[in-house]
C-alpha positions in Angstrom: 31.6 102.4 83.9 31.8 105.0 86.9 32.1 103.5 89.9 30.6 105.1 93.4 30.7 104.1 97.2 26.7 104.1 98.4 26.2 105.0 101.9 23.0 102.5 102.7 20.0 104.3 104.0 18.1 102.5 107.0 15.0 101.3 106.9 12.2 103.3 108.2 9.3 100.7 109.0 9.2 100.1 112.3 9.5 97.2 113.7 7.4 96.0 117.4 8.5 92.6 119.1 5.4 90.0 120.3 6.9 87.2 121.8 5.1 84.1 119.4 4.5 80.6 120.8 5.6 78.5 118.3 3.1 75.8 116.3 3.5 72.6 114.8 1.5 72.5 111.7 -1.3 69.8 111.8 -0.3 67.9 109.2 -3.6 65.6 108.9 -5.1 68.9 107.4 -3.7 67.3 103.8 -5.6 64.5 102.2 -2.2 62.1 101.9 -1.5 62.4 105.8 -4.6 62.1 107.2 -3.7 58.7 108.9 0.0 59.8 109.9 0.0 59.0 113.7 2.3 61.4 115.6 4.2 58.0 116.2 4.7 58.0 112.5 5.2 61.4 112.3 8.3 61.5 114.9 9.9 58.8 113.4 13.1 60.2 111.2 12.8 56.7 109.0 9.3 57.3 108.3 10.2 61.4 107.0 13.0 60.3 105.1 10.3 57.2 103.5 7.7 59.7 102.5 9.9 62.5 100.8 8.4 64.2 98.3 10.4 63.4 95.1 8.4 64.3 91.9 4.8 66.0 91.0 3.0 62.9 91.4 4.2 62.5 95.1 3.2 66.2 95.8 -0.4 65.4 94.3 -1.0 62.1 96.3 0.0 65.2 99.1 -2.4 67.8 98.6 -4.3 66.3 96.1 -7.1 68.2 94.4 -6.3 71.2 96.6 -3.9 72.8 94.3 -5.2 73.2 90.7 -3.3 71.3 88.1 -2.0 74.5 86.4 0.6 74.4 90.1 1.5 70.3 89.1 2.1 71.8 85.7 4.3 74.2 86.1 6.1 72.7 88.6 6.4 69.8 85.9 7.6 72.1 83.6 10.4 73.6 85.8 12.1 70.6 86.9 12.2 69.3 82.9 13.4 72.5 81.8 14.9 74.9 84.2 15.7 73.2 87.9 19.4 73.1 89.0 18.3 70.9 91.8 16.3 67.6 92.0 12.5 67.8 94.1 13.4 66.0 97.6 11.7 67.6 100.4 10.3 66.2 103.7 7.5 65.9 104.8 8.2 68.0 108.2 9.3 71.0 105.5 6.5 70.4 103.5 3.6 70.5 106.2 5.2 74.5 106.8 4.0 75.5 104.1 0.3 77.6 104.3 0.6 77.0 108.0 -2.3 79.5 108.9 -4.1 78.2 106.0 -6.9 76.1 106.3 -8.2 73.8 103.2 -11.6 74.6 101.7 -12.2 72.7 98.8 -10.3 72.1 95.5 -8.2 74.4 94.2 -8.4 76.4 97.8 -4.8 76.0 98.1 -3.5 77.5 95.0 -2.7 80.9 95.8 -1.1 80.7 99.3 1.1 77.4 97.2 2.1 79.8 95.3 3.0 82.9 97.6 4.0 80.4 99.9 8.7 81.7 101.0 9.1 78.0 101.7 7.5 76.8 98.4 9.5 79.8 96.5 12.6 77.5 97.2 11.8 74.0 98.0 9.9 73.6 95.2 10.7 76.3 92.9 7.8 77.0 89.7 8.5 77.8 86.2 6.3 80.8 86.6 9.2 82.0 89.4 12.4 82.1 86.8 12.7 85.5 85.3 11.7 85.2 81.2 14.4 87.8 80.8 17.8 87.3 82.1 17.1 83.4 84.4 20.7 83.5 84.9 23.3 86.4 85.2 26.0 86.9 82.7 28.9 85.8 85.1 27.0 82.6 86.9 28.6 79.9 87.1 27.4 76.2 88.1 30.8 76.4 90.8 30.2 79.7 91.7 32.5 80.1 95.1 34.5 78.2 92.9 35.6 75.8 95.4 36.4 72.8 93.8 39.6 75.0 92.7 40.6 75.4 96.0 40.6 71.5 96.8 43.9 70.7 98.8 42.6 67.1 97.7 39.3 66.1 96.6 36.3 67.8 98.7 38.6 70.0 101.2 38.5 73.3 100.2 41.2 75.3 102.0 39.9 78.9 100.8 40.7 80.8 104.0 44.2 80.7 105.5 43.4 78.9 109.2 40.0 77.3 108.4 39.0 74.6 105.9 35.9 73.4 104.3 35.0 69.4 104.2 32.7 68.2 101.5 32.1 64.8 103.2 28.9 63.9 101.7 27.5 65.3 98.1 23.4 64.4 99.6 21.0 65.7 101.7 17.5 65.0 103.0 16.2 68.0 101.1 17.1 69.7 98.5 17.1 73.6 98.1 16.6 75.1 95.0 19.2 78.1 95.3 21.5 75.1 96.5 25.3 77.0 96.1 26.7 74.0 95.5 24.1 72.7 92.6 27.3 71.7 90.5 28.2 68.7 93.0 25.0 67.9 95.4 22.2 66.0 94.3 20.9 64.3 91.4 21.0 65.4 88.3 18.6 67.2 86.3 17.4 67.0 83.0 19.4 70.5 82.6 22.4 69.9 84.9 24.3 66.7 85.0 26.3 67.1 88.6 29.7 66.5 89.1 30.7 63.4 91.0 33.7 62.4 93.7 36.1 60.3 91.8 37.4 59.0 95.0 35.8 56.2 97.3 34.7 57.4 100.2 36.9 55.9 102.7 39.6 56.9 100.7 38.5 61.0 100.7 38.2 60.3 104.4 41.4 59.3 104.6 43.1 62.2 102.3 41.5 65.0 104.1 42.6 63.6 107.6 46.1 63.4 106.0 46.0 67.1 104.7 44.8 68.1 107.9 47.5 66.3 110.2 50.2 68.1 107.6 49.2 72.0 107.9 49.4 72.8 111.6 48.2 76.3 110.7 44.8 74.9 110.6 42.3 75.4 113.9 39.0 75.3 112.5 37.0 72.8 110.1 33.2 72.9 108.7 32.1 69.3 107.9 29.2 69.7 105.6 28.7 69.0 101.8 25.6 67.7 101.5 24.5 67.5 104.7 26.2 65.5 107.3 22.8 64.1 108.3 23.3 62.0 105.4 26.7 60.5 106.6 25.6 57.3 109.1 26.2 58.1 112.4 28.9 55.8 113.1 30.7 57.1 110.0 29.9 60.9 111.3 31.5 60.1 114.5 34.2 58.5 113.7 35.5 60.7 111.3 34.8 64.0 114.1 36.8 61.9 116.4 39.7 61.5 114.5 39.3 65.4 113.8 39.5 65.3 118.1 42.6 63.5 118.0 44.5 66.6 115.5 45.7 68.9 118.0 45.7 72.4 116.4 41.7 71.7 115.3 39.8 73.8 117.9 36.8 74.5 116.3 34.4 72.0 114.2 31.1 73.0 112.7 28.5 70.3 111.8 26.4 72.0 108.8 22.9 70.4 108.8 19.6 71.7 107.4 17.9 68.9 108.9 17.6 70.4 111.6 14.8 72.2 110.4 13.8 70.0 107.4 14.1 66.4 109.3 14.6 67.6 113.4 13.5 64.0 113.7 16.9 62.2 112.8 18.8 64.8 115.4 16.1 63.4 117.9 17.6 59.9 117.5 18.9 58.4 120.7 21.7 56.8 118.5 22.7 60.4 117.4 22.1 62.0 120.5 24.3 59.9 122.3 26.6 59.9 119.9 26.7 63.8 119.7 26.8 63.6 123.7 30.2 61.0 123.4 31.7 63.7 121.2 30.7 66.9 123.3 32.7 65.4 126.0 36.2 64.0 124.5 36.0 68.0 123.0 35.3 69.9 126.3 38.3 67.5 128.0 40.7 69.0 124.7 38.9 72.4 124.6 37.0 72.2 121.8 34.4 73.9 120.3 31.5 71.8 118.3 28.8 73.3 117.0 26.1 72.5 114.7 25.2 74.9 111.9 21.6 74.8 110.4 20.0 76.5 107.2 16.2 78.5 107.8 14.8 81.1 105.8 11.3 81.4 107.1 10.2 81.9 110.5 7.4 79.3 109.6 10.2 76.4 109.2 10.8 76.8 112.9 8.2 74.7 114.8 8.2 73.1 118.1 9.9 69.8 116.8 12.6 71.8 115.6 12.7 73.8 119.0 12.8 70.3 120.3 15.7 68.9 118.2 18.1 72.2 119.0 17.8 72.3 122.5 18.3 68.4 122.5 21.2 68.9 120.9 22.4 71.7 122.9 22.0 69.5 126.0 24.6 67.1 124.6 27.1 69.8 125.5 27.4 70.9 122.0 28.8 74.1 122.6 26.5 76.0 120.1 23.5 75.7 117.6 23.8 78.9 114.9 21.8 79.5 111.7 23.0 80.3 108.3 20.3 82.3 106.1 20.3 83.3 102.2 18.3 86.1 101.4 16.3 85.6 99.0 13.4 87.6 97.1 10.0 86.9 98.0 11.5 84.6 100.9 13.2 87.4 103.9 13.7 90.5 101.8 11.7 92.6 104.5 13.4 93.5 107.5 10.3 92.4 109.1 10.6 89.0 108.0 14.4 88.8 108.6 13.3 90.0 112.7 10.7 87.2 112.6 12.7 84.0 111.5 15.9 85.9 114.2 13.7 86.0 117.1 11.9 82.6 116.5 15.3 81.1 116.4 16.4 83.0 119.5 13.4 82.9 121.4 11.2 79.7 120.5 14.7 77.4 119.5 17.5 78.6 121.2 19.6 79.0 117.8 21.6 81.6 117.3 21.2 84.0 114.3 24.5 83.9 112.7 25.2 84.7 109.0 22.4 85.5 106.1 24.2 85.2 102.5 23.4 87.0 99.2 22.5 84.6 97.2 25.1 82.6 95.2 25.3 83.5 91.5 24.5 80.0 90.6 22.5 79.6 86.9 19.2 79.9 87.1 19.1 81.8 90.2 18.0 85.4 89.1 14.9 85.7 90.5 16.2 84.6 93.8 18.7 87.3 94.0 19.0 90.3 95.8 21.3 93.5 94.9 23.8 94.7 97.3 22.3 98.1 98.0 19.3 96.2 99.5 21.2 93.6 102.0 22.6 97.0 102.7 19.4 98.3 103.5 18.8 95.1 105.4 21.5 95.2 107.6 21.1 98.7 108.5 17.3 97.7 109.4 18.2 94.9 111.8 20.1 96.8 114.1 18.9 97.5 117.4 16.9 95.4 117.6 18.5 92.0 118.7 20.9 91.9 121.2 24.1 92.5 119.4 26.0 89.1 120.0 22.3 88.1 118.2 22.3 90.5 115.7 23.0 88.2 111.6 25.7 89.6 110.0 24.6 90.2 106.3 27.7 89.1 104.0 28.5 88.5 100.2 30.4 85.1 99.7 32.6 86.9 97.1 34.1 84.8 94.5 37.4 83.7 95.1 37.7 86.0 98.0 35.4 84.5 100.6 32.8 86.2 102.8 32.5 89.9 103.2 30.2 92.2 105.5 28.1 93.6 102.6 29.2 96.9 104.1 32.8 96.3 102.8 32.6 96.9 99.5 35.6 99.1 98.4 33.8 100.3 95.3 29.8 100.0 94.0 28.6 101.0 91.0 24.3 100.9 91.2 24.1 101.8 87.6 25.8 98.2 86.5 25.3 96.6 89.6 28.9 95.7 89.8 30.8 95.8 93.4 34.5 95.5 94.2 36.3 94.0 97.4 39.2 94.0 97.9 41.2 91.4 100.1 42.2 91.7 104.2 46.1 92.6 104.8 46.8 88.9 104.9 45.8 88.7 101.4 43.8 85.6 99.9 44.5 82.5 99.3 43.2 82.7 95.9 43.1 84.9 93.2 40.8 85.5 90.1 43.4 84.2 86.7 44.4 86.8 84.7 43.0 89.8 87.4 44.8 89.3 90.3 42.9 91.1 93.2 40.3 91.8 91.4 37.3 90.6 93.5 33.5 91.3 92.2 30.0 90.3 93.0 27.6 91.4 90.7 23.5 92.4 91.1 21.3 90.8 89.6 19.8 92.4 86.2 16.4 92.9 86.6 17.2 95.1 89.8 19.2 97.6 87.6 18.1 101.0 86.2 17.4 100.3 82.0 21.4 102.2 80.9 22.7 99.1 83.6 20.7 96.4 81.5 21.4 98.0 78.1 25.4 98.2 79.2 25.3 94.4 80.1 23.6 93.8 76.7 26.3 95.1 75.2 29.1 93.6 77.2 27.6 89.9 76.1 26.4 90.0 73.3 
């Protein structure tokens, strides 16, 4: 295996900004919401009420506008292949085939299926490679984080910041989920890890951790999705973070905010996010709230709505965390779309998108290096720069990594090397200590990189 440093070439398509108003899907344009008020509509009991959870709910949907070979296959996957559970909202769900307008049966079928929302919300069989589905080193933990719990769901990976797994549920569920191992419910192919802890007694253990390592400033509550924690609970537990004095920074993660903007639209929430805001600008604290698009159709005027309502709390921030994902946002174009309808129509701030995790099952999802590369290289210059994503590879073990940093690439296996900051990291790979790797996904390689992989696992 020879291993080469690739200089990225940039992208040549250009790209011209046109400031788009953005549109709420009308959702009655589906036969199973054609008597959804807009009362109904805004209400975040009501979306949570009328997920979508298995084929026969997304047929009562759409109905005969999809031909039965889509409920098939989509039948097929989630018996067979599916790391993640169907759930998705009926706010995500009216995004997809926005500028497509119904025309009898089967009219649907084709934009269903080209649809980048439906590519991971509701992932087909016909998606999954038939050749390599899953990459030779994927693993259901891939960041490997429960190894890095300083007690059960607080991962401690990086040396001043720490990650808190508060919930293991969401109000949707994402196919490419990273953390398909713990979150969710199980599949017919994937039975999910579960806390062995009670809640209140996690709670308690993580606040303990965190009141004994003073080197600590910064804390991501996620999981799951902290839209799935009550309110009350939510609170409480941020306010007790409030009362640890070298925490400065908190992060709320939160897809809903795009896939249910109606439970942040809550008065009990807002109010409560408004309560918090306040107690943190009087200790200097920042709180932000991280959300999860891929699409620039997923951003609508609701979910404009939700973010700036947010923002007004006081919350110092609202940023977005992308994966990149194939047939999804691997154009720059794309990438430029979802950035500026965040910027402009939301006021979120394009933040991170993520390679892909090298979850099972995930293949046809993933990117190779050399084209985040590419990527990065074609989003410059045109955002402002405190706008402008940073592309990064969540490297095992290691942790996030401009996907410019590689210290070695080799296109011809697909294998990349990085190698760890002067401060070292916390954690290290058994048996190959500093030996960090991410690895391309096979399909991308050139055939001598698939024939030398068929070798190495056999």
């Amino acid at each position: 295996m020879t291993a080469t440093i690739i200089a990225p070439t940039e992208l040549q398509t250009p790209y011209v900004y046109r400031h788009r108003a953005l549109a709420e899907p009308d959702w009655t344009r589906f036969p199973g919401w054609r008597a959804v008020t807009a009362q109904q509509w805004r209400s975040a009991q009501w979306q949570r009420s009328h997920c979508v959870k298995n084929v026969r709910e997304l047929r009562k949907v759409f109905g005969d506008l999809l031909h039965d070979s889509v409920y098939d296959d989509l039948q097929v996957d989630q018996e067979k292949q599916a790391t993640m559970s169907l759930l998705v909202p009926p706010q995500m769900l009216n995004t997809l085939m926005a500028g497509v307008s119904p025309a009898g049966p089967g009219s649907l079928t084709e934009a269903f299926r080209a649809d980048p929302v439906r590519r991971y919300m509701l992932p087909l069989a016909a998606d999954r490679r038939p050749d390599w589905r899953s990459h030779p080193m994927a693993t259901r933990d891939s960041l490997h984080e429960s190894e890095m719990w300083a007690v059960e769901g607080l991962t401690h990976r990086y040396p001043n910041k720490v990650l808190v797994e508060l919930v293991s549920t969401c109000p949707q569920y994402c196919g490419h989920c990273t953390r398909m191992d713990l979150v969710g419910n199980s599949t017919p192919t994937v039975a999910k890890t579960r806390f062995q802890l009670r809640a209140p007694d996690r709670t308690e253990a993580m606040l303990g951790y965190l009141r004994r390592s003073p080197g600590i400033r910064d804390v991501v509550v996620s999981g799951g999705d902290v839209a799935n924690v009550p309110w009350p609970r939510l609170e409480d537990f941020v306010g007790r973070l409030l009362d640890i004095e070298h925490i400065r920074d908190i992060r709320l993660a939160s897809k809903a905010l795009v896939g249910l903007p109606q439970h942040w639209l809550a008065p009990e929430v807002l109010d409560g996010l408004a309560r918090l805001a306040a107690r943190a600008d009087r200790r200097g604290v920042a709180i932000a709230l991280h959300t999860h698009a891929n699409a620039a159709q997923s951003v609508t005027p609701l979910v404009a709505e939700a973010s700036r309502a947010v923002l007004a709390t006081g919350i110092r921030d609202v940023r977005n965390q992308g994966v990149l994902l194939a047939g999804v946002n691997d154009s720059a174009e794309a990438l430029l779309d979802l950035c500026f309808a965040l910027l402009d129509g939301a006021g979120v701030m394009p933040y991170y998108f993520y390679l892909c995790d090298m979850i099972p099952e995930s293949e046809h999802w993933r990117l190779p290096l050399s084209r985040a590369q590419e990527l990065q290289s074609g989003l410059m210059g045109h955002l402002p720069g405190f706008a402008t994503p940073r592309l990064v590879c969540d490297v095992p073990y290691l942790g996030k990594r401009w996907v410019h940093q590689a210290a070695e690439y080799d296109r011809v296996t697909g294998v990349s090397r990085w190698e760890a900051s002067a401060t070292g990291a916390r954690f290290e790979p058994p048996g190959t200590a500093r030996a960090f790797h991410y690895y391309d996904p096979l399909h991308t390689l050139p055939p001598e990189g698939r024939q030398w992989w068929e070798r190495h696992t056999a």
